[in-house]
C-alpha positions as CSV (number, residue, x, y, z in Angstrom):
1,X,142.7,31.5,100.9
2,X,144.9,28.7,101.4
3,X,147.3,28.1,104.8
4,X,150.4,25.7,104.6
5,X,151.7,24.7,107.7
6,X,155.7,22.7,107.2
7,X,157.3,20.8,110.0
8,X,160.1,18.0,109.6
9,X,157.6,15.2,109.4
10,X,154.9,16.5,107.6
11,X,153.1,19.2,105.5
12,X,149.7,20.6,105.8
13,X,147.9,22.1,103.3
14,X,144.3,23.7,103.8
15,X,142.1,26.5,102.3
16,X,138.6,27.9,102.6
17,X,136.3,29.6,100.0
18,X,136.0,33.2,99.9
19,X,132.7,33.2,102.0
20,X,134.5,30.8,104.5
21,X,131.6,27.9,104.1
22,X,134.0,25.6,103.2
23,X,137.4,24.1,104.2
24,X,139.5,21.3,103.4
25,X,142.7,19.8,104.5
26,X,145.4,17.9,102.8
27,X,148.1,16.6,105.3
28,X,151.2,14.9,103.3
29,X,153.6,13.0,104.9
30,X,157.1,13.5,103.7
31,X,157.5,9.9,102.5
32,X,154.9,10.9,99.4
33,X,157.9,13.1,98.0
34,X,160.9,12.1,95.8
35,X,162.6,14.6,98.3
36,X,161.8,16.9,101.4
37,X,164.4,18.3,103.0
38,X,163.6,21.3,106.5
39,X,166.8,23.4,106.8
40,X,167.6,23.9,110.2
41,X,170.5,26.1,111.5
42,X,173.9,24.8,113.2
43,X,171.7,25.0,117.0
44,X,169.6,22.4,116.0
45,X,168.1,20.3,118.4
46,X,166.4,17.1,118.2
47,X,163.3,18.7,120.8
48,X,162.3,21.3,118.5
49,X,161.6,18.7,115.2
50,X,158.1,19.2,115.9
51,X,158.4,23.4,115.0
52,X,155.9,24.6,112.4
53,X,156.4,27.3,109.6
54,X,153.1,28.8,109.2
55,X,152.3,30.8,106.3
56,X,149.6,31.6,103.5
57,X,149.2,32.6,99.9
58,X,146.1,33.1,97.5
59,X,145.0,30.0,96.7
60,X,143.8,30.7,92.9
61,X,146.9,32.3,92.3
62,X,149.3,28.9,93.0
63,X,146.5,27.0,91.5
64,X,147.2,29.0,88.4
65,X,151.0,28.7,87.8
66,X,150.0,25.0,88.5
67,X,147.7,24.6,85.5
68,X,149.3,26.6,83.8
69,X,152.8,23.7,83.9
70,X,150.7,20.6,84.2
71,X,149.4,20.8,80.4
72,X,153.5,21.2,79.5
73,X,154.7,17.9,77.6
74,X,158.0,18.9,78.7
75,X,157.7,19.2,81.9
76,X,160.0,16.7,83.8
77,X,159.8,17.5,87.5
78,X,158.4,19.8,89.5
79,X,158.9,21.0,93.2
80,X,158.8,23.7,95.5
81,X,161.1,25.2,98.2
82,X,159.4,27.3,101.0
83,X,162.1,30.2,102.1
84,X,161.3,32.1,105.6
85,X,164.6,33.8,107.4
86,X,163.1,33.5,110.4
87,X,163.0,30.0,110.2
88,X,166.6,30.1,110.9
89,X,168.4,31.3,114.3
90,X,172.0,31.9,112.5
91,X,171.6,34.8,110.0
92,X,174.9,33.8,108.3
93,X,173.6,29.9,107.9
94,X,170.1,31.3,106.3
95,X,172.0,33.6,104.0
96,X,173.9,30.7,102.7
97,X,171.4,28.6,102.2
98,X,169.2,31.0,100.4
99,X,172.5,32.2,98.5
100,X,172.0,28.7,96.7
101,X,168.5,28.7,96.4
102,X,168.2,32.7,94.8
103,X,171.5,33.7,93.3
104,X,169.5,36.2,91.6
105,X,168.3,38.4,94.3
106,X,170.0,40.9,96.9
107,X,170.6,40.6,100.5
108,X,168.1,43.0,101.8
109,X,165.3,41.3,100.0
110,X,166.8,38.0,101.0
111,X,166.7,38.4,104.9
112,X,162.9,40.5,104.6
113,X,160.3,37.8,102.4
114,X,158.9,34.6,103.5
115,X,158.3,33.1,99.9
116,X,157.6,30.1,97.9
117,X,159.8,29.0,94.9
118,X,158.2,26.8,92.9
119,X,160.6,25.0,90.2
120,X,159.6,23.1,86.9
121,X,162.4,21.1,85.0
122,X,161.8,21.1,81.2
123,X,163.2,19.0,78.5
124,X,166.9,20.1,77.9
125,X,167.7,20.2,81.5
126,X,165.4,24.3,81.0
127,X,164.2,24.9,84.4
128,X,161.4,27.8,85.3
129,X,161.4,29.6,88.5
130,X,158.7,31.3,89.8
131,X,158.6,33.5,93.2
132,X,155.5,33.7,95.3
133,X,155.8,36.1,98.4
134,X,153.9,34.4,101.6
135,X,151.7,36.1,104.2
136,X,151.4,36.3,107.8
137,X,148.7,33.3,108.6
138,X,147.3,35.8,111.0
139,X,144.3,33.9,113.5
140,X,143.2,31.3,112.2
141,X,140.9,28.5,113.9
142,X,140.0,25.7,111.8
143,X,136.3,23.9,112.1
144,X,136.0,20.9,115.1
145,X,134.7,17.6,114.8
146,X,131.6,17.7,117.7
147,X,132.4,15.4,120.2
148,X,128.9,15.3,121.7
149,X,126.2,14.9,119.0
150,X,126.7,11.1,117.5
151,X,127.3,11.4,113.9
152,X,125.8,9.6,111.1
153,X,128.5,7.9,108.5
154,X,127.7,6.9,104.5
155,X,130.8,4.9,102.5
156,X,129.8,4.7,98.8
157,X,132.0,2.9,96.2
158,X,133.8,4.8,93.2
159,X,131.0,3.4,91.0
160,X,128.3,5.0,92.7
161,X,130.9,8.3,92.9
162,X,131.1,8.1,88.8
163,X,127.0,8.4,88.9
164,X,126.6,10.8,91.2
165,X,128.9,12.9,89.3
166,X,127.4,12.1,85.6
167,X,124.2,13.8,87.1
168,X,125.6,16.3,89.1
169,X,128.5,17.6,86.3
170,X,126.0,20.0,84.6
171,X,125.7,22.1,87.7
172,X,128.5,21.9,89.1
173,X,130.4,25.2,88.3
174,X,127.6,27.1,89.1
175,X,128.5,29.8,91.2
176,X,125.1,29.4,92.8
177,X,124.5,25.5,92.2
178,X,123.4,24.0,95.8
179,X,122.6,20.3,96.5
180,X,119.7,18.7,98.7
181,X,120.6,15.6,100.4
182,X,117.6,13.6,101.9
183,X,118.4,10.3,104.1
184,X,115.8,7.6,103.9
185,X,116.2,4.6,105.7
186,X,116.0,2.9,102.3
187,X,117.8,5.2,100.5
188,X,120.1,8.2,100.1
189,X,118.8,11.4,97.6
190,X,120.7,14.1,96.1
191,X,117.8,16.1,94.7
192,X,116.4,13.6,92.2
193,X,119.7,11.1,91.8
194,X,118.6,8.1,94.2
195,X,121.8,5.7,96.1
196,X,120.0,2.9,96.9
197,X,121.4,0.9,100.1
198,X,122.5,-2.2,98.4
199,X,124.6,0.5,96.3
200,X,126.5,1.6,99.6
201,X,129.5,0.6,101.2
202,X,128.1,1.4,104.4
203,X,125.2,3.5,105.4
204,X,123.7,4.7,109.2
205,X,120.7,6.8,108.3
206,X,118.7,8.2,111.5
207,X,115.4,7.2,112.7
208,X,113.4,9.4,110.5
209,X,114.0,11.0,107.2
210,X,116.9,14.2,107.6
211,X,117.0,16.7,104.7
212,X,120.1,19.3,104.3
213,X,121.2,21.5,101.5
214,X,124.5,22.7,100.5
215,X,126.4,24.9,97.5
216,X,127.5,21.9,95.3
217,X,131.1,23.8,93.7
218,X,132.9,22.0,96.5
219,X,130.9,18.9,96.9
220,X,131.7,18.3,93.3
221,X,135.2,19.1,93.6
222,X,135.8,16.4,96.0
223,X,133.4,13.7,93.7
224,X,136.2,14.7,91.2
225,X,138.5,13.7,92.8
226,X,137.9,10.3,94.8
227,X,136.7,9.6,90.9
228,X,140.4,10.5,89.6
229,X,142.0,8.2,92.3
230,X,139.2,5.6,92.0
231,X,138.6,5.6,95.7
232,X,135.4,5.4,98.1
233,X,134.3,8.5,99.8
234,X,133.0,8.7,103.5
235,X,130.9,11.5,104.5
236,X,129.8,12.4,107.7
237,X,126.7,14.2,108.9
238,X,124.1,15.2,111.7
239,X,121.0,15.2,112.4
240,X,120.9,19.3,112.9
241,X,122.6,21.7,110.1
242,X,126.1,20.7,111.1
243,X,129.0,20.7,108.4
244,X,128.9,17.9,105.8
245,X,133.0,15.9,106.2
246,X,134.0,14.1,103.3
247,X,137.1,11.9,103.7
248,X,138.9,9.5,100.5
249,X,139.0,5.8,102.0
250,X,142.5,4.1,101.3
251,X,141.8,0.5,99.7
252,X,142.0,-2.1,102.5
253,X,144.4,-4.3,100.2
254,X,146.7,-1.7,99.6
255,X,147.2,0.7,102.8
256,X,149.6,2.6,100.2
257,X,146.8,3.3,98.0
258,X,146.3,7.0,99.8
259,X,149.5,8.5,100.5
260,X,147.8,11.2,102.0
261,X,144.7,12.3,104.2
262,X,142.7,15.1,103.2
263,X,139.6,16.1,104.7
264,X,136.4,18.6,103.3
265,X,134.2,19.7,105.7
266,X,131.2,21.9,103.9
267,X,128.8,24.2,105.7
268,X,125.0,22.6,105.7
269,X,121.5,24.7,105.4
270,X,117.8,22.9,106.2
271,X,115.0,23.3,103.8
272,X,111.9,21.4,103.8
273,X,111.6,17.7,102.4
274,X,111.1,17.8,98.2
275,X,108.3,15.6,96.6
276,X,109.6,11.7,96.9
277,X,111.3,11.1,93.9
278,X,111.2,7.5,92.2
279,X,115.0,6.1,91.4
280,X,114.0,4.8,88.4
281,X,111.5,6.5,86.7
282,X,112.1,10.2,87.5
283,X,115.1,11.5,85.5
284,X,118.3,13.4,86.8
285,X,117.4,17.2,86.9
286,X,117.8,20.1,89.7
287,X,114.7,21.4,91.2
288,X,114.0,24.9,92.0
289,X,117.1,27.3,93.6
290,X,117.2,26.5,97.5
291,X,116.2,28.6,100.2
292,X,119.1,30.2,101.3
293,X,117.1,33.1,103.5
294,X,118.3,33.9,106.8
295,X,116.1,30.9,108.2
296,X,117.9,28.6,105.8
297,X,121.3,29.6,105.0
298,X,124.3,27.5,105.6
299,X,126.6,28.3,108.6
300,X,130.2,29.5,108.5
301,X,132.4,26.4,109.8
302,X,134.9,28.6,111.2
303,X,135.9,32.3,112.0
304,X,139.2,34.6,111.9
């Protein structure tokens, strides 16, 4: 499911997996577009810039029109306008402004749907519309960072992202593929690939060696992408099964780099410690399926 929430400065973007072990967040500021523009009504007032539109849509079914455009080689522009009626106090302003936005469509349905337009420009100036109707976000509480137990912090480079993937690609779309993580004071394991220290940005392991296990689809979407944008990840973790929270790392010489902050946080299991594997000599390859028993299985990170 995936939950946008628009105000005049900002837009916020987050989903969840269907069994609600995972979420991530994407907050863009409105400097990142070419154009963003929040509609207000004629009573506009400067104190209520800070008002959200909060809505939500299947996320697999925007992804889709959104593959679907991006292979296009004629594809010139794309964006998206967000329509909600009762976003605006003055029904005859609304109308108007959705008059220019759907010609096509009657008043009744114009002053009932909260929906989403998103707009590709083609070659030849051919444009393609396509109308998504938007859902109550209903109750929705998003997972907290814990403020009492101290958290443990790893920064790896984009190199050592690129190997992590190389080994971890072949599982990756498993729809049961989970991943082990074992911190060593000398060194950080995902099931037999090995991070030495010297390979890390930054590493705080705890005292003694901390084993956790987690499904790797999302872990792996999020490798993919500090890979596509050539940027160092930081992930975050506990000592106890707390969620795993991967963040991209803007590049200190260009603040710019990252012209948005986005934020994974993935639901953590225990299992008991694997055989010691040797960095070296032992190659890449997934052990036996983890324990995901009721002992072992990884928490929600948030309810509804």
């Amino acid at each position: 499911m995936h939950h946008g929430n628009l105000s005049v400065r900002q837009m916020l973007l987050s989903a969840t997996n269907s069994s609600r072990s995972a979420y991530c967040s994407v907050t863009i500021r409105r400097e990142c577009f070419a154009k963003y523009t929040v509609v207000e009504d004629e009573s506009y007032e400067p104190e209520r810039s800070e008002r959200w539109l909060r809505t939500r849509l299947k996320a697999k079914l925007l992804l889709g029109y959104l593959r679907v455009h991006r292979k296009s080689k004629t594809l010139c522009t794309a964006g998206f306008s967000i329509i909600n009626p009762s976003f605006l106090n003055n029904a005859k302003a609304g109308a108007q402004w959705m008059s220019d936005e759907d010609e096509d469509e009657d008043e009744d349905e114009k002053n009932r749907e909260c929906r989403l337009l998103l707009k590709f420009t083609c070659d030849k100036n051919v444009r393609k519309v396509t109308r998504l109707v938007l859902e109550e976000p209903g109750i929705f509480e998003a997972p907290r960072h814990d403020t009492i137990d101290p958290p443990r912090t790893i920064v790896m480079t984009a190199f050592s992202v690129q190997a992590i993937m190389g080994h971890l690609r072949h599982a990756s779309t498993a729809a049961d593929g989970q991943v082990t993580c074992e911190f060593r004071t000398e060194a950080m394991f995902l099931e037999a690939v090995g991070l030495p220290v010297a390979d890390l940005l930054e590493y705080n392991p705890p005292p003694s060696t901390f084993v956790m296990s987690f499904h790797i689809r999302e872990f792996a979407a999020f490798i993919e992408l500090a890979l596509a944008v050539q940027l160092p990840i930081k992930i975050t973790y506990y000592n106890t099964s707390k969620p795993l929270i991967m963040t991209l790392v803007p590049d200190v010489k260009d603040p710019n780099s990252l012209p948005f902050a986005i934020e994974c946080w993935i639901a953590t299991g225990n299992r008991p410690a694997p055989p010691k594997p040797s960095i070296l000599k032992r190659p890449a390859a997934f052990g036996a399926p983890l324990d995901f028993s009721e002992s072992h299985r990884s928490r929600k990170l948030f309810r509804s």
